[in-house]
C-alpha positions in Angstrom: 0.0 0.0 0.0 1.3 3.6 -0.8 0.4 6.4 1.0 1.0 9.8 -1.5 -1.8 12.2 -0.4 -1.9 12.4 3.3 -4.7 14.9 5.1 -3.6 16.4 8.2 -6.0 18.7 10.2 -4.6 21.2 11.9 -5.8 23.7 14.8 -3.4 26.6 15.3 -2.1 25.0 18.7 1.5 24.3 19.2 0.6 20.5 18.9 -0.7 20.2 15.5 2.2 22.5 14.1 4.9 20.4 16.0 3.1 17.1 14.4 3.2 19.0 10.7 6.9 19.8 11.3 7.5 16.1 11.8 5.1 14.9 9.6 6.8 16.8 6.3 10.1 14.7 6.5 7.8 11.7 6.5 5.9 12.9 3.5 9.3 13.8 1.8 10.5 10.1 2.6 6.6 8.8 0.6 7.1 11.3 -1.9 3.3 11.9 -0.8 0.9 15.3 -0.9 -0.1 17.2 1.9 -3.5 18.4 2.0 -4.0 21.3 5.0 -7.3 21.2 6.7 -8.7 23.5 9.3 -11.7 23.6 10.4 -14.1 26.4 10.8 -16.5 26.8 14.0 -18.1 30.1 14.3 -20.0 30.7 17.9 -23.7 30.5 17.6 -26.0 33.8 16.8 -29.2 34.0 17.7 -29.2 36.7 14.6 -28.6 34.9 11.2 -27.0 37.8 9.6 -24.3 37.8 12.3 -24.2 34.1 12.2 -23.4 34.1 8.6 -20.6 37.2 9.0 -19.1 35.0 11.9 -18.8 32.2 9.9 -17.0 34.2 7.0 -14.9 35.8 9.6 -13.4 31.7 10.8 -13.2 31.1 7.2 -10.8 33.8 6.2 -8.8 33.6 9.8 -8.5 29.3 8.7 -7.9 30.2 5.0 -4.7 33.0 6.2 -3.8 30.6 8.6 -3.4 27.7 6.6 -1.8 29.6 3.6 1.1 30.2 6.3 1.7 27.2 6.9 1.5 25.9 3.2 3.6 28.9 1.5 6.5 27.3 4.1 5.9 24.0 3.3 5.6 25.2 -0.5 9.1 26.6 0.0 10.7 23.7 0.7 9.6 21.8 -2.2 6.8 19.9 -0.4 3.1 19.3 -2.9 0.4 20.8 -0.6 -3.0 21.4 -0.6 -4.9 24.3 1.4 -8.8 23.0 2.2 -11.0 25.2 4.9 -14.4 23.3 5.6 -17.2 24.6 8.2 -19.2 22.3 10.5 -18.0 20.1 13.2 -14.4 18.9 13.0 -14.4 15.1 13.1 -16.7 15.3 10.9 -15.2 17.6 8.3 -12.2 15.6 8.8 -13.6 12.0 7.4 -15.7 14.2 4.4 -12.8 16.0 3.5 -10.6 12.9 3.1 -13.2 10.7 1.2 -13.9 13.9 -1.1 -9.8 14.3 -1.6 -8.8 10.9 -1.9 -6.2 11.2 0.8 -4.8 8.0 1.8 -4.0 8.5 5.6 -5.3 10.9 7.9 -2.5 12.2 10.3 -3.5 14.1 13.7 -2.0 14.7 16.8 -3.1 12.8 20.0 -3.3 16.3 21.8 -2.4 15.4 25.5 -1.2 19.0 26.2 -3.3 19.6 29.5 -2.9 17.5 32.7 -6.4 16.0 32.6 -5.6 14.9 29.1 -2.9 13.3 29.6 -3.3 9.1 28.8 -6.5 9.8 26.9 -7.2 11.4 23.2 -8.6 14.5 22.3 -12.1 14.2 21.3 -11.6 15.3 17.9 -8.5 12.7 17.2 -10.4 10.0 19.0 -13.3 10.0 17.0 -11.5 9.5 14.2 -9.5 6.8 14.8 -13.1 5.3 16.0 -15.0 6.0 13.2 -12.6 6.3 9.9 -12.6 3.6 7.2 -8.7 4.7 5.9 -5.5 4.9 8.3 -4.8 7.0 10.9 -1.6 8.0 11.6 -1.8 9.3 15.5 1.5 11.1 16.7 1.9 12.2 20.2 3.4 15.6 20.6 5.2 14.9 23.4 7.1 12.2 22.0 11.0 12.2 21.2 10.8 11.7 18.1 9.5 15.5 17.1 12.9 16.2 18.1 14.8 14.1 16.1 17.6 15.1 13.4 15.6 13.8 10.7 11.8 14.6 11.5 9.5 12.0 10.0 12.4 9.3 9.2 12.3 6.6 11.7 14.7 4.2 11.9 12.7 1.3 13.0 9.3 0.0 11.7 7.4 -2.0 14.7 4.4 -4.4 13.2 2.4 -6.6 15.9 1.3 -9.7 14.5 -0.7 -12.0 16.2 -1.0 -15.1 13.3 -4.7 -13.4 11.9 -5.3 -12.6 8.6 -6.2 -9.0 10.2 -3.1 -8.4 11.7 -1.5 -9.1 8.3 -3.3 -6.6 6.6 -0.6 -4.4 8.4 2.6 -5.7 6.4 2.5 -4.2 3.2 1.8 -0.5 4.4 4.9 -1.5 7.0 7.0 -2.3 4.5 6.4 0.3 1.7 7.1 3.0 5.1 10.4 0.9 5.9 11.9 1.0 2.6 10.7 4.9 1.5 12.6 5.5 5.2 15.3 3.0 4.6 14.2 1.8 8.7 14.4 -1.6 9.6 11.8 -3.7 10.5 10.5 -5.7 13.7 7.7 -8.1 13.8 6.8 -9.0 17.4 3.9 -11.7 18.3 3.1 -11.5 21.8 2.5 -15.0 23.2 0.5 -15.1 26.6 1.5 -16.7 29.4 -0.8 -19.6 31.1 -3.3 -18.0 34.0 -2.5 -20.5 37.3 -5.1 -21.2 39.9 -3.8 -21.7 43.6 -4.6 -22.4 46.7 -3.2 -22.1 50.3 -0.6 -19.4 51.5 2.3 -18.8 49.2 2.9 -19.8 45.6 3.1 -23.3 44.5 6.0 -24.6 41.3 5.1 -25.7 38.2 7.8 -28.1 36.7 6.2 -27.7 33.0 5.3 -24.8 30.7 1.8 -25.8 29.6 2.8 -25.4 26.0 4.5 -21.9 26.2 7.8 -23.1 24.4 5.3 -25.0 21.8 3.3 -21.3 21.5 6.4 -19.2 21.4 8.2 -21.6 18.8 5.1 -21.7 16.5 5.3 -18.0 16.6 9.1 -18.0 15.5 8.4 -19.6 12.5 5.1 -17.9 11.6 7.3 -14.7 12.0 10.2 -16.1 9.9 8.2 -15.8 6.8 7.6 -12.2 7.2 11.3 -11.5 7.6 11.8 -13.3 5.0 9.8 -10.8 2.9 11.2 -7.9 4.0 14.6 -9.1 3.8 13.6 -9.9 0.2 12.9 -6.2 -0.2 16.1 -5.2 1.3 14.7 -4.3 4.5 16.6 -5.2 7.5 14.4 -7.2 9.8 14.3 -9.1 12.6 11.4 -11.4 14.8 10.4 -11.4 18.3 8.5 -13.7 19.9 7.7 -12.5 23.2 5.7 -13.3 26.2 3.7 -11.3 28.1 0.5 -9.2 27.8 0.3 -8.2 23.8 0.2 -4.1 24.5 2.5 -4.4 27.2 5.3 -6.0 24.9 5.2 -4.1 22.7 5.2 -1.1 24.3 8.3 -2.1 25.7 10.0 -3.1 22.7 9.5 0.8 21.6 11.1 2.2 25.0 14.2 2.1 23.9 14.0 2.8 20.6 13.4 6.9 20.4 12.3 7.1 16.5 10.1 3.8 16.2 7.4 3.7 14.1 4.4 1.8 15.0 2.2 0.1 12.6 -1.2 -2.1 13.6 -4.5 -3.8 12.5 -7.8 -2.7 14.1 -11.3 -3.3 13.3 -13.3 -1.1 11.6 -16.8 -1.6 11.7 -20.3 -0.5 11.5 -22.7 0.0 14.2 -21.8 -0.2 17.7 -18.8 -2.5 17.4 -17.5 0.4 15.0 -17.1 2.6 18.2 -14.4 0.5 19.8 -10.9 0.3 18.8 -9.2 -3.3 19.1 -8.2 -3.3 22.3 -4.5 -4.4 21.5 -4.7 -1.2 18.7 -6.5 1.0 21.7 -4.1 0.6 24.1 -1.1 1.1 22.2 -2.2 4.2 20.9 -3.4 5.5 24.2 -0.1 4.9 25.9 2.5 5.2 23.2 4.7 8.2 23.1 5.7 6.9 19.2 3.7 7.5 16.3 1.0 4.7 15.6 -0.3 4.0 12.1 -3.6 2.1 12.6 -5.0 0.2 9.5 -8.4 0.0 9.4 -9.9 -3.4 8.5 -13.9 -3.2 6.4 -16.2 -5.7 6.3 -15.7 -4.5 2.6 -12.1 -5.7 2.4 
């Protein structure tokens, strides 16, 4: 899967102009489109004819205020797109990008006051919940927006779990490896057994209850996907780790400052369509890396 016309909203806060800054070297990398979106919400009038001159005056502040941003980017050699849409913003976010044709939808996870801080914004969750394309959620606190070479990370992280969903990650893993000449990782989680006991204290086990059998089934189903970058030129390794699934790989990012997540998630309709997979939730939620989440359709 390419990705070459990415929409990214943006807000006029610090966070979504720190998220653009690193999101342009990753565009550079796809050889990929920006399309600019803001937003306008004009205050409610109980008057119509100032209700309509409000919402002409957010128009032309968004319009000036993305023309800023897009004459810089312009400047640098970057394609980019200037689109101002009224209404309500996670709305006008998934319109917007079925009306351009953009390919991802990048946003950042706004966590800039305390009580946000381990949750979404509103605007950025309900699109992750409710969009059929990827999202690309980048914290703006994370070290990455810091890094020499905004947007290239050197390391491609892709949970696999031995589904067909959790596949559907691979190809848009690889294409971002090789555009970013990173290396890959594919990690597969393997749970540990769940004991019962009884009586004061903690009783041995002498055997595994088929974690070695788990963990070397997942070695092998990794292999092939190494196998596949390798065959692309992509450095790539497995890991077969135990432990709870989020947790691991959460880890496996710590020390790695300019990681790149990429991970399956449900997509769909009705109720169910409200809920992120909880793997996908989680890791996007507590991750301080930038998570591309792939949307899986009953359409697929």
């Amino acid at each position: 899967m390419t990705f070459k016309k990415i929409l990214v909203p943006l807000d006029g806060s610090t966070n979504s102009e720190k998220v653009l800054a690193w999101l342009s070297g990753l565009a550079g990398k796809l050889g990929a489109e920006l399309v600019l979106l803001a937003v306008s919400e004009p205050g409610a009038s109980p008057a119509p004819a100032l209700k309509d001159r409000a919402a002409e005056d957010a128009a032309q502040a968004a319009a000036s205020y993305l023309e800023r941003q897009a004459k810089a980017l312009r400047e640098r050699g970057f394609a980019v797109t200037a689109v101002v849409e009224p209404g309500r913003p996670a709305d006008a976010i998934l319109t917007t990008a079925d009306r351009v044709g953009a390919d991802m939808i990048a946003m950042a996870t706004h966590r800039d006051r305390l009580v946000e801080r381990g949750i979404l914004g509103s605007v950025t969750d309900t699109v992750l919940r409710t969009a059929t394309l990827p999202v690309l959620a980048v914290n703006p606190d994370g070290d990455h927006l810091s890094s020499p070479a905004p947007g290239a990370p050197s390391t491609v992280i892709v949970p696999l779990d031995g589904s067909s969903l959790a596949e559907e990650s691979v190809p848009a893993a690889l294409d971002i490896a090789a555009a970013c000449g990173a290396g890959v990782i594919f990690i597969w989680a393997v749970h540990l057994p769940t004991y019962a006991v009884s009586g004061p204290g903690a009783e041995f086990y002498g055997i595994d209850y088929g974690v070695s059998g788990e963990r070397e089934h997942a070695r092998k189903y990794l292999a092939k996907f190494v196998e596949q970058a390798e065959s692309r030129g992509i450095p790539a390794r497995a890991h077969a780790a135990l432990g709870n699934a989020a947790g691991r790989i959460l880890e496996e990012t710590r020390n790695v400052p300019d990681a790149f997540i990429v991970i399956s998630s449900h997509g769909r309709g009705g109720f169910r369509r409200m809920v992120l997979g909880s793997v996908a939730d989680k890791i996007v939620r507590a991750s301080h890396h930038p998570v591309l989440v792939m949307k899986h359709t009953a359409s697929k």
